[in-house]
FITI-262340 format. One record per atom (N, C-alpha, C): atom name; x, y, z. Coordinates in Angstrom, 3 decimals. Atoms other than C-alpha are relative to their C-alpha. Layout:
BEGIN
+------+----------+----------+----------+
: atom :       c1 :       c2 :       c3 :
+------+----------+----------+----------+
:   CA :        X :        Y :        Z :
...
+------+----------+----------+----------+
end
This chain:
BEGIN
+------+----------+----------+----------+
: atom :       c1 :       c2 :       c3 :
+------+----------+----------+----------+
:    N :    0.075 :   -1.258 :   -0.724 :
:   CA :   22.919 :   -3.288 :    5.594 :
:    C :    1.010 :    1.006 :   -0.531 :
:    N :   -0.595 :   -0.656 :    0.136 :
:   CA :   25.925 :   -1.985 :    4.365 :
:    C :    0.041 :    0.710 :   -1.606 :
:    N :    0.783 :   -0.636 :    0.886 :
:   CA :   24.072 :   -1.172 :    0.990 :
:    C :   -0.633 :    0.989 :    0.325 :
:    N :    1.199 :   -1.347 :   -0.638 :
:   CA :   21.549 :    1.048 :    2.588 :
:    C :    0.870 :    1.133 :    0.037 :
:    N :   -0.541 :   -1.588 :    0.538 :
:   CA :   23.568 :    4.134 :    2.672 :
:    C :    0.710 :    0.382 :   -0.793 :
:    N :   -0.240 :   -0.286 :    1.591 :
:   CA :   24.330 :    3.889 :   -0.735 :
:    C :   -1.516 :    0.082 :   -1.090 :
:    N :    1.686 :    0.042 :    0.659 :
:   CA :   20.516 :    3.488 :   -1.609 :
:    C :   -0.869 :    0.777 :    0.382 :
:    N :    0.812 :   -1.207 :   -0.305 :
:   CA :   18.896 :    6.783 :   -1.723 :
:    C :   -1.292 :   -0.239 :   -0.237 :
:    N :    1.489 :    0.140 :   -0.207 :
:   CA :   15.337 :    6.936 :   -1.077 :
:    C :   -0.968 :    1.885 :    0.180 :
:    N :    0.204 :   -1.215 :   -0.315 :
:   CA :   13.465 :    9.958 :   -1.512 :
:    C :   -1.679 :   -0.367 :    1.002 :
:    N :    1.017 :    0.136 :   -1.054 :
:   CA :   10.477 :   11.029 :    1.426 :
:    C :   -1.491 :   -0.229 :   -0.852 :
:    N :    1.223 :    0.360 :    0.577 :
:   CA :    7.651 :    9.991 :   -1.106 :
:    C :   -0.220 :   -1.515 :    0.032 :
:    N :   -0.377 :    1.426 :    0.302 :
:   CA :    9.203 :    6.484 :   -1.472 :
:    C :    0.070 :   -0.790 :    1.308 :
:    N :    0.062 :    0.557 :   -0.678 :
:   CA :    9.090 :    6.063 :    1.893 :
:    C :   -1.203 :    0.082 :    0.911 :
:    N :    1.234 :   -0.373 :   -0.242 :
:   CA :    5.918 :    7.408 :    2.788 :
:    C :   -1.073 :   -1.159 :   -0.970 :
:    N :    0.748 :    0.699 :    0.821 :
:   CA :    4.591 :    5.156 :    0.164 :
:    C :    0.085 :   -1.470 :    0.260 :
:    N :   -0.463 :    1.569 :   -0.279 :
:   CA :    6.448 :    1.854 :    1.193 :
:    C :   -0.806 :    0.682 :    1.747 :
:    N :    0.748 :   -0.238 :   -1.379 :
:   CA :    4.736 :    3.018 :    5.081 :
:    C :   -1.477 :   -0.249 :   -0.356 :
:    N :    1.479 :    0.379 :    0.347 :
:   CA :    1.379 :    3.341 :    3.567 :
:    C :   -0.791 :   -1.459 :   -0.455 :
:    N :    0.385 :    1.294 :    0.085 :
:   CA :    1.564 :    0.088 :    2.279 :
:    C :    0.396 :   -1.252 :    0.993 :
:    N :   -0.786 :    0.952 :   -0.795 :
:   CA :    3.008 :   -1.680 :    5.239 :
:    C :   -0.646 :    0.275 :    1.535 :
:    N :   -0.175 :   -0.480 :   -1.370 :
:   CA :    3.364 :   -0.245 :    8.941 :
:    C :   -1.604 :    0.865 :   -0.107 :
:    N :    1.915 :   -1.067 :   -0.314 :
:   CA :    0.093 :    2.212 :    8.509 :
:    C :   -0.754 :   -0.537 :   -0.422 :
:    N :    1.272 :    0.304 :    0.230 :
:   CA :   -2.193 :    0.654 :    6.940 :
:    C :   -0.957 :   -0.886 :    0.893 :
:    N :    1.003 :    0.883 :   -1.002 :
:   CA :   -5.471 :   -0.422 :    8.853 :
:    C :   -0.868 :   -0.460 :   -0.778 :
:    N :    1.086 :    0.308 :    0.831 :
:   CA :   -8.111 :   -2.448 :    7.642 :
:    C :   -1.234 :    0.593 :    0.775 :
:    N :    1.258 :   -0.418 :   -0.502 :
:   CA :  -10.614 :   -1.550 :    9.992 :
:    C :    0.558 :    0.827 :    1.165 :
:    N :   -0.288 :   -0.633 :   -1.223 :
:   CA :  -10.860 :    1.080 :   13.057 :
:    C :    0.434 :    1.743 :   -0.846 :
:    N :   -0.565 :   -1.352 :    0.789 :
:   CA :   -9.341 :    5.013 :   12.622 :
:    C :    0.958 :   -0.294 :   -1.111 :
:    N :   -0.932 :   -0.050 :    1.473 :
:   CA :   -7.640 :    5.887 :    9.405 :
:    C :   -0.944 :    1.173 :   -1.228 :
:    N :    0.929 :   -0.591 :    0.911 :
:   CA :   -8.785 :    7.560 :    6.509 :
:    C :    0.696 :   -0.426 :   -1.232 :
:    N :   -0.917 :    0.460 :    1.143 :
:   CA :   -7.921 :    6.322 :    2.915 :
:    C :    0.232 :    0.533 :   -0.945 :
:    N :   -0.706 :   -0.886 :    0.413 :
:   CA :   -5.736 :    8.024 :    1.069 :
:    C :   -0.660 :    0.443 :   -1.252 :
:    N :    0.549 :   -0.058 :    1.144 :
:   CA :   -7.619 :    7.396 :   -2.381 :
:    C :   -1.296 :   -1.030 :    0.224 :
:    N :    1.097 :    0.332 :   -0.648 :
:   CA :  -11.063 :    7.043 :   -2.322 :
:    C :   -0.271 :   -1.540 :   -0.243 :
:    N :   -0.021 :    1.596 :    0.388 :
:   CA :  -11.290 :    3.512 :   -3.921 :
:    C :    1.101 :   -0.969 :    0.694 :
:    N :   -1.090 :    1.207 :   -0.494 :
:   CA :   -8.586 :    1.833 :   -2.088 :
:    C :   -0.349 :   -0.723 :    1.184 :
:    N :    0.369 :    1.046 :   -0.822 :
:   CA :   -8.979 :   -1.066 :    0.153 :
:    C :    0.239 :    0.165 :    1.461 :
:    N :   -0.445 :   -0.223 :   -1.314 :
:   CA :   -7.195 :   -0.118 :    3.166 :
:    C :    0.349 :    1.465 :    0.529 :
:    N :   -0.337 :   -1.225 :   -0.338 :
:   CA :   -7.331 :    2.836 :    5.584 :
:    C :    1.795 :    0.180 :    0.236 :
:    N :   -1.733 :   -0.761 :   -0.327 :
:   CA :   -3.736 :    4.830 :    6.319 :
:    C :   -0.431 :    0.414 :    1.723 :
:    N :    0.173 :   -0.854 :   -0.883 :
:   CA :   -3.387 :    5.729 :   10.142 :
:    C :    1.281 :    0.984 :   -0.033 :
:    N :   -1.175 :   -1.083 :    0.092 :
:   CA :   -2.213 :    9.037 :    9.619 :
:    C :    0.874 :    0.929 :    1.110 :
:    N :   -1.065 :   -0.720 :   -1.025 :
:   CA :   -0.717 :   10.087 :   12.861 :
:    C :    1.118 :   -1.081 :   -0.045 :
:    N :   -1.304 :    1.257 :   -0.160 :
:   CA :    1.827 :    6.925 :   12.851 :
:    C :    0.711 :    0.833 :   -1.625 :
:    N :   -0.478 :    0.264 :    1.195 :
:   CA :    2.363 :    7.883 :    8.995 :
:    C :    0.820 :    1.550 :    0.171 :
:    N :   -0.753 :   -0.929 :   -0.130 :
:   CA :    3.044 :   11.501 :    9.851 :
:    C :    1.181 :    0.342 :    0.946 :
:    N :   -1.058 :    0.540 :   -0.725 :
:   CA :    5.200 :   10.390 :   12.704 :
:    C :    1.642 :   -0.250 :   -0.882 :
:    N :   -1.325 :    0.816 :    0.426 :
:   CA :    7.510 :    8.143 :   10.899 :
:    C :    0.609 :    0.495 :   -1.007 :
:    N :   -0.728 :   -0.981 :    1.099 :
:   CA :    7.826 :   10.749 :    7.990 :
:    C :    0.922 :    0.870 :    0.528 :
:    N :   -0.988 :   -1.483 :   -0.694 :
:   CA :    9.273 :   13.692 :   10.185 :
:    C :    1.468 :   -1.128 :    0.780 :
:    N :   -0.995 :    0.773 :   -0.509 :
:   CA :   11.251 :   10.600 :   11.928 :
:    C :    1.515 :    0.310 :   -1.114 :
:    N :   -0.557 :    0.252 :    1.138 :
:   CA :   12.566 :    9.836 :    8.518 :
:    C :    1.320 :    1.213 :   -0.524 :
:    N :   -0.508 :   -1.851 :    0.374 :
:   CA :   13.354 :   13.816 :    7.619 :
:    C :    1.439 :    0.264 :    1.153 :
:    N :   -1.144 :   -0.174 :   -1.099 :
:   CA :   15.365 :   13.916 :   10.986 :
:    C :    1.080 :   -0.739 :   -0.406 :
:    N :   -1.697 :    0.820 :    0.634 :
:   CA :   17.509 :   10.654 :    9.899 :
:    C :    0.790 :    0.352 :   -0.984 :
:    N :   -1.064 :   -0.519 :    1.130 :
:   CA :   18.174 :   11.953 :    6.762 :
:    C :    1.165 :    1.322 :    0.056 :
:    N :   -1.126 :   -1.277 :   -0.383 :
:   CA :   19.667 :   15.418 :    8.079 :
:    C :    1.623 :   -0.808 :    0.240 :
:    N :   -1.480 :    0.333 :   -0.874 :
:   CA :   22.545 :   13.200 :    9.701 :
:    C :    0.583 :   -1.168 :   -0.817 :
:    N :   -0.491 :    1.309 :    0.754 :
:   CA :   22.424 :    9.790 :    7.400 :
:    C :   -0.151 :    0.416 :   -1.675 :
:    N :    0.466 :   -0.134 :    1.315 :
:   CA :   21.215 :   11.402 :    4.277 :
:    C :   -1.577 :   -1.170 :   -0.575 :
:    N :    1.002 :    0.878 :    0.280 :
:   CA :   17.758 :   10.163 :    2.402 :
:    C :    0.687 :   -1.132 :   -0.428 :
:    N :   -1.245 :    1.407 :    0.628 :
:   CA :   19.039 :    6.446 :    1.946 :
:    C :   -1.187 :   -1.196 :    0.999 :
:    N :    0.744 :    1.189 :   -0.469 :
:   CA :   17.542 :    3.238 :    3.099 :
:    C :    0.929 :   -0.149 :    1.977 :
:    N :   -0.498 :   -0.249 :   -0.892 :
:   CA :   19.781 :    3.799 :    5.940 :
:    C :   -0.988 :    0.376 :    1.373 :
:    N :    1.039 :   -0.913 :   -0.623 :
:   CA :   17.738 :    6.655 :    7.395 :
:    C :   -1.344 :   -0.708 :    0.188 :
:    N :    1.546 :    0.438 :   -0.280 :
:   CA :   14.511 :    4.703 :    6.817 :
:    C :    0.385 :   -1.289 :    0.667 :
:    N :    0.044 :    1.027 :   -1.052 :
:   CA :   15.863 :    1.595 :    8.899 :
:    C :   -0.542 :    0.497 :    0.966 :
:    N :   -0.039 :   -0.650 :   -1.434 :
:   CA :   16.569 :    3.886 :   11.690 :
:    C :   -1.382 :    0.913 :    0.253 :
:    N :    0.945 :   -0.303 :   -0.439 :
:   CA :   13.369 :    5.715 :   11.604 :
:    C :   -1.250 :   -1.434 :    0.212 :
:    N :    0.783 :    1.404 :   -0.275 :
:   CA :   11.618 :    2.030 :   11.738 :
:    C :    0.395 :   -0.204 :    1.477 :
:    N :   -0.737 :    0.655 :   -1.396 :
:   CA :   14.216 :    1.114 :   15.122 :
:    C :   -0.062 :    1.297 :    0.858 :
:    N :    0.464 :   -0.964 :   -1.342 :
:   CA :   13.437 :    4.580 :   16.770 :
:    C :   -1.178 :   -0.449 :    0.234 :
:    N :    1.466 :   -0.324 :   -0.356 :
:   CA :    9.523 :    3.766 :   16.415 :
:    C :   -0.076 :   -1.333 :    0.800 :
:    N :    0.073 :    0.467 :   -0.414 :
:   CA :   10.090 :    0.685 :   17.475 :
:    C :    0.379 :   -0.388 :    1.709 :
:    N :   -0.427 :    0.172 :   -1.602 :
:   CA :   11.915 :    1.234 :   20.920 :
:    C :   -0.796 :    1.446 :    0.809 :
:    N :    0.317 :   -0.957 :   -0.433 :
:   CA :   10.511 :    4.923 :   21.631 :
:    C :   -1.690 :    0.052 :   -0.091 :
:    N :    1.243 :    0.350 :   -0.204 :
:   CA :    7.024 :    3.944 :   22.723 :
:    C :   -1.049 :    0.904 :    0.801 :
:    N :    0.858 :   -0.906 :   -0.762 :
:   CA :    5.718 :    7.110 :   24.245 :
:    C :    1.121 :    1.533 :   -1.007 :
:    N :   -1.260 :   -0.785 :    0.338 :
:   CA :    7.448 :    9.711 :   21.987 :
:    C :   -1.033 :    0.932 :   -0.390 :
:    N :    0.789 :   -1.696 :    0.153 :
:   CA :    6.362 :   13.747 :   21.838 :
:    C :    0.516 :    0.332 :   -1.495 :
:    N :   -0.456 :   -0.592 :    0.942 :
:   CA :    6.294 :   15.213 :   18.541 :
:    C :   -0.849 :    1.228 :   -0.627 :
:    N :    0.625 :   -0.416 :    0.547 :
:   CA :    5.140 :   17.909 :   16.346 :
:    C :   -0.819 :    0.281 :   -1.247 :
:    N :    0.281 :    0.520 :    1.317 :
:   CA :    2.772 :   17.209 :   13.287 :
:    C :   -0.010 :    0.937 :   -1.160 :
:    N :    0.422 :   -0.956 :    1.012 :
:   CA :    2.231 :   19.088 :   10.502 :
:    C :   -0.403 :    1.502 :   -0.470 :
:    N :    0.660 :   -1.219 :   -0.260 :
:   CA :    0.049 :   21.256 :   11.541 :
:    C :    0.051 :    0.910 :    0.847 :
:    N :   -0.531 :   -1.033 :   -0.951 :
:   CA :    2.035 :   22.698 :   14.222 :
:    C :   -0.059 :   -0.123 :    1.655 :
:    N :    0.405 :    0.679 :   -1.490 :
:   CA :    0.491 :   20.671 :   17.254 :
:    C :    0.535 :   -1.040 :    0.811 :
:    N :   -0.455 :    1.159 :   -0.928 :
:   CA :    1.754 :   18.799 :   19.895 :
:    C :   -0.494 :   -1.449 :    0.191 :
:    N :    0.954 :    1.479 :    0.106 :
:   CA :    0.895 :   14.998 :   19.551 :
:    C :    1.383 :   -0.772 :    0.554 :
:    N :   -1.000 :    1.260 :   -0.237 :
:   CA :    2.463 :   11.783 :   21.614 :
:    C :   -0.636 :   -1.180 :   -0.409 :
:    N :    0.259 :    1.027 :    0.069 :
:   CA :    2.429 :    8.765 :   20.069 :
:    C :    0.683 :   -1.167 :    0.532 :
:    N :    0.036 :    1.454 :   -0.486 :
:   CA :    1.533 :    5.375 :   21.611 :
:    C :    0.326 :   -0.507 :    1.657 :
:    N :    0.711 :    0.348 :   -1.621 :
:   CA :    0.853 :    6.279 :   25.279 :
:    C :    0.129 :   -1.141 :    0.909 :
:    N :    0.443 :    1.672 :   -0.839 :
:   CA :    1.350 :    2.984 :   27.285 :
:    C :    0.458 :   -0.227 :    1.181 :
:    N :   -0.593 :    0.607 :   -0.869 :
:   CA :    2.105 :    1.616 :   30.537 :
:    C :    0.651 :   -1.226 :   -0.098 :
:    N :   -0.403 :    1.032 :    0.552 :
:   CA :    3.411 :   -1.586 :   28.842 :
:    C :    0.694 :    0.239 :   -0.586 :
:    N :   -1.030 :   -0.204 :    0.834 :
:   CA :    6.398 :   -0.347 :   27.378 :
:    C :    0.433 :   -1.374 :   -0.657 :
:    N :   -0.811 :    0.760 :    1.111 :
:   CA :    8.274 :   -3.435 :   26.886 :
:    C :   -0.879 :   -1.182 :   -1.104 :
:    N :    0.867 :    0.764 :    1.177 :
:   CA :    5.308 :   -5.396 :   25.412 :
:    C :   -0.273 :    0.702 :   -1.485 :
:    N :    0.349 :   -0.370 :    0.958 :
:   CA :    4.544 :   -2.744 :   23.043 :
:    C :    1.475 :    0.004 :   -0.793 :
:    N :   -1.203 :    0.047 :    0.569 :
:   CA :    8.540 :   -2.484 :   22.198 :
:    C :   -0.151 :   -0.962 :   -0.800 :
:    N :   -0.213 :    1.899 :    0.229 :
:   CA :    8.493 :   -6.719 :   21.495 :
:    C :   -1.314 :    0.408 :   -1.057 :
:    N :    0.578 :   -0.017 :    1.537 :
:   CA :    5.862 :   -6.153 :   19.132 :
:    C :   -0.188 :    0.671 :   -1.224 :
:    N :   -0.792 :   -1.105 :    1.177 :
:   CA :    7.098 :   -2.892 :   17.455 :
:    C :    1.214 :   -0.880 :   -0.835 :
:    N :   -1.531 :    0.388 :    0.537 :
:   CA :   10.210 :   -4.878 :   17.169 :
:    C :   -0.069 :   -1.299 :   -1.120 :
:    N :    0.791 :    1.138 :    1.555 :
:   CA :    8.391 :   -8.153 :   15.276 :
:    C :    0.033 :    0.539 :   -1.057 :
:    N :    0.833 :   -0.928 :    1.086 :
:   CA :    6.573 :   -5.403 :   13.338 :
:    C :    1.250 :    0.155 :   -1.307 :
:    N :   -0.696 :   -0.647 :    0.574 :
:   CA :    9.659 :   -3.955 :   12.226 :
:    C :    1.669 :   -1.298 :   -1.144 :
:    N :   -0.436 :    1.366 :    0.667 :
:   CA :   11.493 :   -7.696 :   11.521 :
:    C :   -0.162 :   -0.482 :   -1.231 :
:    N :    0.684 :    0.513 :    1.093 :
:   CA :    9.051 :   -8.754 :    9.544 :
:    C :   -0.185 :    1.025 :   -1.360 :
:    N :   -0.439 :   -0.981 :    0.882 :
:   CA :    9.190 :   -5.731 :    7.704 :
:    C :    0.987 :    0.233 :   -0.892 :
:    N :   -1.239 :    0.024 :    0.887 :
:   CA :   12.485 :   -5.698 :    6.831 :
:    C :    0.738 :   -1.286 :   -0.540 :
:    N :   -0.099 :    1.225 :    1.097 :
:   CA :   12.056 :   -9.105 :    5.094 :
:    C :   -1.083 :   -0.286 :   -0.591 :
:    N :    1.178 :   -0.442 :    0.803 :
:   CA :    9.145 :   -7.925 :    3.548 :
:    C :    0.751 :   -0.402 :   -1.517 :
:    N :   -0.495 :   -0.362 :    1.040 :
:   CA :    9.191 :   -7.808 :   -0.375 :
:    C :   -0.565 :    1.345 :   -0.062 :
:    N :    0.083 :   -1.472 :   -0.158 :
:   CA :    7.963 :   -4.233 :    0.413 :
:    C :    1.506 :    0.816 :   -0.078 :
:    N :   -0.932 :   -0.860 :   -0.160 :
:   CA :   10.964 :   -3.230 :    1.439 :
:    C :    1.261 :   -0.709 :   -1.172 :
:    N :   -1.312 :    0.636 :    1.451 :
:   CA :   13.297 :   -5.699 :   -1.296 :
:    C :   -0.349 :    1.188 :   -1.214 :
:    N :    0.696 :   -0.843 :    1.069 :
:   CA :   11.171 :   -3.475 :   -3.690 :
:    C :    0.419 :    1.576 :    0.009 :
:    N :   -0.142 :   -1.409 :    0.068 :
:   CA :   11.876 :   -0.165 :   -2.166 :
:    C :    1.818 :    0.135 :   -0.060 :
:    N :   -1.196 :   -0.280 :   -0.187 :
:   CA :   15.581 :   -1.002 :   -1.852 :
:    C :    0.401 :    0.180 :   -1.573 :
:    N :   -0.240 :    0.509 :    1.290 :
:   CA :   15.589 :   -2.212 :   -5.484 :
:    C :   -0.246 :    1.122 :   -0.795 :
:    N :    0.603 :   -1.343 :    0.574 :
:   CA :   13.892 :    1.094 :   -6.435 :
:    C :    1.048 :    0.863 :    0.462 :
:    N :   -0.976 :   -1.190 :    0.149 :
:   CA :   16.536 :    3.263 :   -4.985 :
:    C :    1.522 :   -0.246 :   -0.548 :
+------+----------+----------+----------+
end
């Protein structure tokens, strides 16, 4: 951990390690990014966790740092207001089941960060 904010990451690199990890759907909404590729992207989570990302870096700098902590906000902030892209108000992940959906954000985000996704993206910055 105490690597990570020495391991800069720029917002393509982490948009790209997301696409291949946390967003991707095989089946259900999504749309895929390139037309031949195997797995959809859900792009409200992806545009989520980017602006997350953008925010950490203001205060941690782009760094593997910043992209923990936008993983451990999504994972505890389970009803969270934001604004996308395009200027519109969107909340993601609605639930009356907070702490179930937390407990399996929080797996999500475990297993993630003993991914070789993420050995790869650290190794890359």
């Amino acid at each position: 951990m105490l690597e990570w904010k020495l391991s800069p990451i720029s917002d393509k690199q982490f948009a790209t390690f997301l696409t291949n990890t946390l967003c991707q759907v095989e089946r259900g909404v999504g749309s895929r990014l390139v037309a031949d590729s195997k797995y959809k992207v859900n792009n409200k989570l992806l545009n989520f966790m980017t602006q997350v990302f953008q925010k950490e870096s203001q205060d941690c700098g782009a760094n593997m740092w910043s992209a923990y902590n936008a993983l451990t906000y999504w994972s505890t902030h389970t009803d969270a207001d934001y604004v996308d892209v395009d200027g519109k108000s969107q909340r993601l992940g609605e639930t009356k089941a907070k702490h179930t959906v937390q407990l399996q954000r929080q797996n999500k985000v475990r297993s993630l960060l003993s991914s070789d996704d993420w050995n790869e993206l650290r190794l890359v910055a």
